[in-house]
C-alpha positions, -999 to 999 in steps of 0.1 A, spaced: -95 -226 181 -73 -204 165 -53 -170 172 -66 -144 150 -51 -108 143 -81 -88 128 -72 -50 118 -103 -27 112 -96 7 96 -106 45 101 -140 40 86 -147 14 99 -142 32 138 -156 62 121 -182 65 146 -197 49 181 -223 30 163 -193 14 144 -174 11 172 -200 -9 188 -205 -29 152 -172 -41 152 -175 -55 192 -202 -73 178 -183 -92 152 -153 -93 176 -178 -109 206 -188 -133 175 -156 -149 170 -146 -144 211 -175 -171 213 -167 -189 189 -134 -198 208 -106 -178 192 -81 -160 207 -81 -124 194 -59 -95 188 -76 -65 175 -54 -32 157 -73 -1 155 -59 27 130 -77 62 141 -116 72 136 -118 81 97 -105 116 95 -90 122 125 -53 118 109 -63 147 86 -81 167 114 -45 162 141 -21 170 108 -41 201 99 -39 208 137 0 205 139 3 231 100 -21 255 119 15 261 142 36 253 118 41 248 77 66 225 89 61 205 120 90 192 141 86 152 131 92 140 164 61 167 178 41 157 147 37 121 157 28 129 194 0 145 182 -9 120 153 -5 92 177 -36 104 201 -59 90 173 -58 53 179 -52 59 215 -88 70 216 -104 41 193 -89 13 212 -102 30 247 -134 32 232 -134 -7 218 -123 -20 248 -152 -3 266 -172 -19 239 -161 -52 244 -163 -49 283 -196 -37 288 -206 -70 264 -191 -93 291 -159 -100 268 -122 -93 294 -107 -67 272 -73 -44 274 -61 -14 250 -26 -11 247 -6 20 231 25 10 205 46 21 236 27 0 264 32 -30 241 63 -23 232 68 -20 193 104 -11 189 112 12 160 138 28 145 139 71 151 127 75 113 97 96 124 64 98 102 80 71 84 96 45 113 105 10 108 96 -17 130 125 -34 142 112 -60 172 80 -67 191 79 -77 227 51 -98 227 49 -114 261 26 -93 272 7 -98 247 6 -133 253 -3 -134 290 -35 -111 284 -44 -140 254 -35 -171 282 -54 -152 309 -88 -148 281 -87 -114 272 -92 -95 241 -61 -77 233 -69 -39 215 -33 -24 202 -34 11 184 -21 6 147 6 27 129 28 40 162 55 25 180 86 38 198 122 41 197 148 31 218 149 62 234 114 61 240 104 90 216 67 80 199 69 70 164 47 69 135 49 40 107 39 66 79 -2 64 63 -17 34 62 8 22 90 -18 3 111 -19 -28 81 19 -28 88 14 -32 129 -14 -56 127 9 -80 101 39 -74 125 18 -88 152 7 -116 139 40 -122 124 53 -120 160 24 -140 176 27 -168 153 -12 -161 145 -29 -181 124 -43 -154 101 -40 -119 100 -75 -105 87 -78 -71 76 -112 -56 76 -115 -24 54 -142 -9 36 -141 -37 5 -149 -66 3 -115 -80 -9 -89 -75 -36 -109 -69 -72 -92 -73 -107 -95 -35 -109 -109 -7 -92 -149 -17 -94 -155 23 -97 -137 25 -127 -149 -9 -144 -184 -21 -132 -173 -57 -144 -141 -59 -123 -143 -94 -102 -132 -101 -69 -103 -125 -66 -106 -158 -43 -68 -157 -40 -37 -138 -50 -2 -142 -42 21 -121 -22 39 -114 -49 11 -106 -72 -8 -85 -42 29 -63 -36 33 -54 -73 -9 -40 -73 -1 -25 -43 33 -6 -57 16 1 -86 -15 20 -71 -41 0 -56 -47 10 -24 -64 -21 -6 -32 -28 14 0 -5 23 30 -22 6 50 -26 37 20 -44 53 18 -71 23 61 -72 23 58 -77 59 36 -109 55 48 -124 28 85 -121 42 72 -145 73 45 -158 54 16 -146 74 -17 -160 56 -34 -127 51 -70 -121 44 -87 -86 32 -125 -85 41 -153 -64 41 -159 -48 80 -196 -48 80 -209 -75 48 -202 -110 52 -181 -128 28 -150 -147 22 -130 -117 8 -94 -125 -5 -65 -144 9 -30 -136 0 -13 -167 0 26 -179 -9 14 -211 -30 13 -204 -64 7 -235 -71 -34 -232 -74 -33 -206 -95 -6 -215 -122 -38 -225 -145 -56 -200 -143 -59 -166 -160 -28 -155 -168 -35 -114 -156 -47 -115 -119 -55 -73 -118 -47 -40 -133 -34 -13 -115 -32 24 -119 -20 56 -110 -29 88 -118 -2 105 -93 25 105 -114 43 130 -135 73 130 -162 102 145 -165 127 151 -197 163 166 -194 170 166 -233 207 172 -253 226 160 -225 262 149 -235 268 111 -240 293 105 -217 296 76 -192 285 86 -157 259 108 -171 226 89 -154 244 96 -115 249 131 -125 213 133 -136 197 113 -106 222 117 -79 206 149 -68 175 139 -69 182 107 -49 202 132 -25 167 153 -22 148 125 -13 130 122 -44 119 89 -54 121 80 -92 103 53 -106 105 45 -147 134 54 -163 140 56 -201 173 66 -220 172 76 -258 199 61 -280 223 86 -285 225 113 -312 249 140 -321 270 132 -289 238 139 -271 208 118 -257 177 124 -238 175 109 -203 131 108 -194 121 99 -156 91 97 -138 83 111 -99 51 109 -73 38 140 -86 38 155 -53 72 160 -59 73 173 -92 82 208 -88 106 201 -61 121 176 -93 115 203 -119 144 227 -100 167 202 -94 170 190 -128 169 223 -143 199 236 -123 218 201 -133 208 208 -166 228 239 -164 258 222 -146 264 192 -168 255 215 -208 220 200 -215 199 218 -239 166 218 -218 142 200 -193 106 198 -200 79 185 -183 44 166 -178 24 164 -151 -12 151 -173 2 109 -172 -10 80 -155 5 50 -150 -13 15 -162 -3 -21 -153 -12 -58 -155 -1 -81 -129 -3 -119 -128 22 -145 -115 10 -162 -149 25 -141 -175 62 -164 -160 49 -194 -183 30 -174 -213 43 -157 -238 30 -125 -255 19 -108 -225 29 -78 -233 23 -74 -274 -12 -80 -260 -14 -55 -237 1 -32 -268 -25 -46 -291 -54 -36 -268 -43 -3 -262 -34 7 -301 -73 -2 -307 -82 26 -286 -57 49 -299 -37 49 -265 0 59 -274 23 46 -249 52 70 -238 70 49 -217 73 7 -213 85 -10 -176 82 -45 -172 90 -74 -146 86 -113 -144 51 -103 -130 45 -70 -146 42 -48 -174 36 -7 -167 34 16 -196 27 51 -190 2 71 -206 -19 105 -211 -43 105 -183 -75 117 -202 -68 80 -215 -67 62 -181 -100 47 -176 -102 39 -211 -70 20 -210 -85 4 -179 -114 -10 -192 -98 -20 -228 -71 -41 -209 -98 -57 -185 -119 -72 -214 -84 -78 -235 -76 -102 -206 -105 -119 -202 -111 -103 -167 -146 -90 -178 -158 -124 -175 -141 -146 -145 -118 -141 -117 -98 -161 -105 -116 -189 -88 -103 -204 -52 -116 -239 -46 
């Protein structure tokens, strides 16, 4: 017997007919004599539908209203599982972030967990019951609601196993595990046995969505054994591990990842003085920007041209501040690109191999793929791209690596 936390996502609560699919495979492993604790995030949608609610009153919501209304979402989904599981014989209880007490910090849309009071928890588990938490909320220490930010329920159902000691933490999404790429985009992508943390964390940075990052930093910080399956198909899915050990032999790439929400910004002729990168990203650090590849010309003429990229969401919020710092600090002019995409392999392999990279070079030159910008990591090499080329990229780098033909195989 083990203790099992199992997360099932928007679609798969979408409805009452999933609803009542997912008591099913809950009842199945009730029976089969595991202690369960299930985290809901809201039916699929219903985020959306209670944010577009909140902007019909407001452009900009009051953050600490916003996530009383957001919150109401899995607050209905784990009423409605509970029911489920009840009227199928199976001692259930639903339990708000509050009720169970998951104690955040007063960031809100974005809070942090900070501690989880889990004796409740574990009297409703000794007693036989079927413990139903709402993903993605909490509350702070004031006891104001908070919300853990989009895709926050993968974050509460690690924290809770994390907190539980569980034996697994087994997220159930619409996939059937992690894949070397995005299947949509090349038909041959595999499904991996295994990956690491640290290998799953860098996909999930980079743009694969299967996980939310703080979900996969969460587990792999208390080394939560975490397993990404398909909600309704059977199957073995993926388990992110710790132990690299079983898969130092094999390929050396475990995925590519991608990401077409980026965008590029140039402030060019800037004087060559020291302090000049803080003058440039200083205020857009201080307007909560987030910057992610950075590239600095060698200087020329006293000058040099300072190139940075941004969620492009934030681009013309960017686009302003760096103009008017352009003006403050003499540059000649800022330009910008909002048509790139970012492209990476990822494998824990590439530590003991060497020309990792000139491959991934190699593979894209054959296509005619000019790289604009280079990032790389002892896991990881990004380059950034023009996004017409993005699923050609894809596809050229899956084959390059030998991914076409075999995943990574788990034993």
């Amino acid at each position: 017997m083990a203790l099992i936390v199992q997360k099932f996502g928007g679609t798969s609560v979408g409805s009452i007919e999933r609803i009542e699919q997912v008591a099913e495979k809950v009842k199945k492993f009730r029976e089969a004599g595991h202690d369960l604790v299930v985290v809901l995030s809201a039916m699929s949608g219903e985020t959306n539908r209670l944010i577009d609610l909140a902007r019909q009153i407001s452009d900009q919501p009051e953050p600490r209203e916003l996530d009383v209304v957001v919150s109401t979402g899995e607050q209905v989904t784990i009423g409605l599982l509970a029911m489920a599981l009840i009227k199928r014989g199976i001692p259930a209880v639903s339990y708000t972030g509050n009720q169970v007490r998951i104690l955040t910090d007063d960031a809100y849309n974005k809070a942090r967990i900070l501690q989880i009071d889990d004796q409740r928890l574990r009297e409703d588990l000794k007693a036989g019951r079927v413990v139903v938490v709402a993903g993605f909320q909490g509350v702070d220490q004031n006891g104001n609601i908070t919300t853990l930010g989009r895709g926050g329920s993968d974050t509460t159902g690690v924290a809770l196993a994390a907190a539980l000691k569980a034996d697994e933490c087994q997220i159930y999404t619409d996939v059937d595990g992690v894949y070397t790429t995005d299947p949509r985009v090349v038909a041959q992508a595999q499904r991996l046995d295994k990956i690491t943390f640290e290998e799953m964390l860098e996909m999930a940075s980079l743009g694969s969505k299967v996980l939310q990052i703080r979900a996969v930093e969460f587990a792999g910080k208390y080394n939560v054994p975490l397993r990404v399956l398909h909600s309704f198909q059977e199957g073995p899915g993926t388990l992110i591990t710790i132990d690299e050990e079983e898969t130092m032999e094999q390929p050396i790439i475990s995925g590519i990842a991608f990401n077409r929400d980026e965008a590029k910004l140039t402030i060019r002729g800037v004087p060559d003085t020291p302090g000049v990168a803080f003058k440039i990203l200083g205020p857009i650090s201080a307007a909560n920007i987030e910057v992610d590849m950075i590239v600095q010309n060698v200087s020329h003429d006293n000058t040099t041209d300072f190139t940075f990229t941004v969620h492009r969401n934030d681009y013309q919020k960017a686009l302003g501040v760096l103009q008017a710092t352009a003006t403050e600090i003499g540059a000649r002019e800022v330009v910008g690109d909002t048509k790139i995409a970012k492209v990476s392999i990822v494998g824990v392999g590439m530590r003991s191999h060497a020309g990792v990279a000139s491959r991934m070079f190699e593979a894209l030159a054959k296509e005619s793929i000019n790289i604009q910008m280079i990032s790389t990591s002892e896991i990881k090499v990004s380059v950034v791209i023009e996004e017409k080329y993005l699923e050609l990229a894809v596809r050229a780098l899956h084959t390059a690596f030998d991914l076409d033909a075999a995943a990574r195989q788990g034993e």
